[in-house]
C-alpha positions, 0 to 999 in steps of 0.5 A: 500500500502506498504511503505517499497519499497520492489518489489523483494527478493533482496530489501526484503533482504535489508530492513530485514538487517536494522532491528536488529535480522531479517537476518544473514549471513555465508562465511562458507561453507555448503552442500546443501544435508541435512547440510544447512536445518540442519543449519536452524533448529537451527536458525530459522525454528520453525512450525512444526520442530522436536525440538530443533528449534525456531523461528530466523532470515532469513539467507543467506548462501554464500558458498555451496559446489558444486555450486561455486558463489552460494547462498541460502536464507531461512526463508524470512517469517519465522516468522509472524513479519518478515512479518508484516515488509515485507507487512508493516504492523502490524503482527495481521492485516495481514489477513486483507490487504490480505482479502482486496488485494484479493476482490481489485486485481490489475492485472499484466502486462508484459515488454519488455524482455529487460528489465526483469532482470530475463533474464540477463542470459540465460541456453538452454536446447540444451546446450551441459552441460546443467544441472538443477542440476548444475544450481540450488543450490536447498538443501534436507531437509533432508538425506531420501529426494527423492532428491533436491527439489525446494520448492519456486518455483512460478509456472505460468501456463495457462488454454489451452481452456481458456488462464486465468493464476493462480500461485501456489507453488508445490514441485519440485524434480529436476530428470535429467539434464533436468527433474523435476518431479512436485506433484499436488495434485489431484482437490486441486490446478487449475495448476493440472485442467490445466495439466489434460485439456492438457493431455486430447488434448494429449497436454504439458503444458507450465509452468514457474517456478519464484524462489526469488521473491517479499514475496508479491507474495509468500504469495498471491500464496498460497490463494486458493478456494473459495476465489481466484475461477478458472480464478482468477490469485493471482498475481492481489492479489499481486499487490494489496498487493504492489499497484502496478502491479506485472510485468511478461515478456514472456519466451524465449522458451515457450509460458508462462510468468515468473515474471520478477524481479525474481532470477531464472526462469525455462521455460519448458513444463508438459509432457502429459501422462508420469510418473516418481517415485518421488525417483527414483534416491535414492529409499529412499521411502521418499518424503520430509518433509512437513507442519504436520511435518512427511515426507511422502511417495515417489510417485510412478508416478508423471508428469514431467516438460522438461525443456527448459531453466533456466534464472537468474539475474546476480549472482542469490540468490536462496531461499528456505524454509524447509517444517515444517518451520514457513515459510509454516505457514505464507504463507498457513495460513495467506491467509487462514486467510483473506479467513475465514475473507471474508467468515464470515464477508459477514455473521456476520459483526461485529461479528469477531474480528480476525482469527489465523491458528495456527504455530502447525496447519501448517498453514492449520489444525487449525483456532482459530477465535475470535468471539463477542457476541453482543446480546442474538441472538448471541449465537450459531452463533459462532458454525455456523461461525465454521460449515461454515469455515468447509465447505468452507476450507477442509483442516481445522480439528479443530476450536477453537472459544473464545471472544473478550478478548482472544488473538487468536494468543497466543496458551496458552491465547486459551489454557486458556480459553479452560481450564476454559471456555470449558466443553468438554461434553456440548462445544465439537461438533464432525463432523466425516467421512469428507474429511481433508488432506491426509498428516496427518497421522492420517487421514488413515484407518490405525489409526482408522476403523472409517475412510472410505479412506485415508484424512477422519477425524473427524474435531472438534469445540473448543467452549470456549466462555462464554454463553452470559448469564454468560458474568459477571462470567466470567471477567478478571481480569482487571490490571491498565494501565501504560506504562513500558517504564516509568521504563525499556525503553530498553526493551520496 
């Protein structure tokens, strides 16, 4: 349980302005088109971003033009210590609460709307200057995005024949006054299973889109299958995160619940059966940046969200990320983390020391797992542990595997023991034609005529752990214990 009383983005906010080089500020003005994430690079975006970027501090930005009163928050989970202070908890052990929220949920509950502070004001649709595009200070990424795009949304559906709820992030391009066109990417996410069950009743979805919210519920709406099946709502995750409920109340023009405490909610309904280009406003052909880094292609018809309603807290904050950021690192990787901790702990207890998706990976195309020898019976088990994760995480396109005494969330530690425990002939084992990740350029029939369709690659396993029999060739040098503090006390 945290003890941080973090519950929302505004007590989130506070607790990182009392932690120095956690959260800046600017009064001066920005453009939400192209200039505030250009901004961000500089400061704090790392991930996947074309370089120069770091990883900085969260940052809110208090005057964008266009939006007077407006203000946007990103980089809130920007970095993996940030999150740590988020969750309280220490920043290599953060797989492992999630692992334990998710096998322990604690399910939401609903209040009055009285009392739902996402729901202070209220913006109908029926409006005569209604127009989500005002309302909303959602910023591009980039000068060839298809447009605004809404990119931490907590979109809140239901299951039509069964009523079971799931949250999940998707991206959201605002179209029109009242129109936001909404990518689901096809059998990966149970939002899009929801929408096609609808459609097939000639039915719309209701949907509820919560923005700023507590970074307990960003992180555990990213967990996904097998570890949170369909009819597995990941708020239950996130109340277990806080140890307590995550609080919903209904929406006031549709039949769906938002997450009360939120800054902005969206209530509308997916379409059935109508389709719009994704830039059909700028015709750029681009969609926006996402987590490999590339930007990819506009979709030519994606569903459409009729909005019916925006409610906010009484001078909302708007919080947003940049695709490549560090910040999709931790909210797709560290879930990802617990679910192979899950996984692999029901198979070899003991035996798994940690789990990093690395920050060059996105977060979802490399895992480095820390696995230890304990017998002579153990080895190859790590070549089984990876062919496992492979199995259960499509999206995973490489593993690299080392011992105990490797940190796995220092890339250059792996690097190393690649380097000097890795023989590519003898620790290199190939599995190619399966399914990946379509948005990695790489994985298209163009790059290679091996690749049959488009998301097909071939995964590898990094073995660089020591032979079990040669575990005393290879020790490291070992440094005696001594406590710096002793002589550099404002360093440590």
């Amino acid at each position: 349980m945290s003890k941080n009383k973090v519950n929302d983005l505004r007590s989130a906010l506070e607790l990182l302005r009392q932690i120095p080089g956690q959260l800046v500020q600017t009064d001066v003005e920005v453009d939400p088109e192209a200039e505030l994430s250009g901004v961000y690079r500089h400061v704090g975006a790392g991930g996947t971003v074309e370089r120069p970027t770091r990883k900085g501090p969260a940052m809110i930005f208090n005057n964008i033009k266009g939006h007077p009163g407006a203000r946007v928050a990103i980089g809130l989970l920007a970095s993996r210590e940030r999150v740590g202070y988020l969750l309280d908890c220490d920043p290599k052990r953060l797989g492992f609460i999630l692992k334990e929220s998710v096998t322990h949920p604690l399910p939401p509950v609903v209040i009055p709307n009285e009392k739902a502070k996402c729901q202070e004001v209220v913006y109908r649709a029926s409006d005569p200057d209604f127009d989500v595009r005002k309302l909303l200070p959602a910023p591009t990424n980039t000068p060839e995005d298809a447009g605004p795009y809404i990119t931490m949304g907590m979109c809140y559906a239901s299951n039509p024949e069964t009523g079971e709820s799931d949250v999940t992030i998707h991206r959201m391009c605002l179209q029109s006054r009242d129109e936001i066109s909404i990518f689901l990417q096809p059998g990966a996410r149970h939002i899009g299973y929801f929408r096609e069950l609808a459609e097939a009743r000639g039915e719309a979805l209701p949907i509820s889109v919560s923005i700023g919210v507590d970074p307990a519920i960003s992180i555990a709406s990213c967990f996904e299958p097998p570890t949170t099946p369909l009819g597995y709502d990941e708020l239950q995750a996130a109340g277990a995160l806080r140890g307590e409920p995550v609080e919903l109340v209904q929406c006031l023009t549709i039949n769906e619940r938002a997450i009360a405490n939120a800054e902005y909610v969206i209530e509308g309904e997916i379409l059935p059966h109508v389709r719009v280009a994704e830039d059909q406003n700028t015709h750029t052909g681009k969609a926006m940046p996402e987590f490999p880094g590339y930007t990819g292609p506009a979709n030519p018809e994606l569903p459409i969200i009729k909005v019916k309603a925006i409610t906010t807290r009484r001078n909302p904050i708007m919080q947003t990320c940049i695709g490549p950021s560090e910040e999709h690192v931790s909210m797709a990787g560290i879930p990802t983390e617990a679910s192979i901790l899950v996984l692999l702990e029901k198979m070899y207890p003991g035996k798994i020391r940690n789990v990093y998706c690395a920050s060059s990976g996105g977060g979802k195309y490399i895992a480095v797992i820390q696995f230890q020898k304990k017998v002579p019976s153990d080895e190859g088990r790590q070549r089984q542990a990876a062919l496992l994760v492979f199995a259960s995480f499509a999206e995973l396109k490489h593993v690299f595997l080392v011992d105990e005494d490797v940190d796995c969330f220092d890339m250059e530690d792996v690097l190393w023991a690649m380097t000097t425990r890795f023989q590519a002939d003898r620790d290199l084992i190939l599995i190619p034609g399966v399914q990946c990740h379509p948005l990695d350029p790489s994985n298209q029939p163009e790059y290679s005529p091996l690749i049959r369709a488009k998301g097909n690659a071939c995964k590898a396993i990094f073995d660089c752990t020591v032979p079990w029999g040669q575990k005393d060739r290879f020790v490291r040098a070992k440094f005696k214990e001594v406590d710096p503090k002793h002589w550099l006390p404002d360093l440590f």
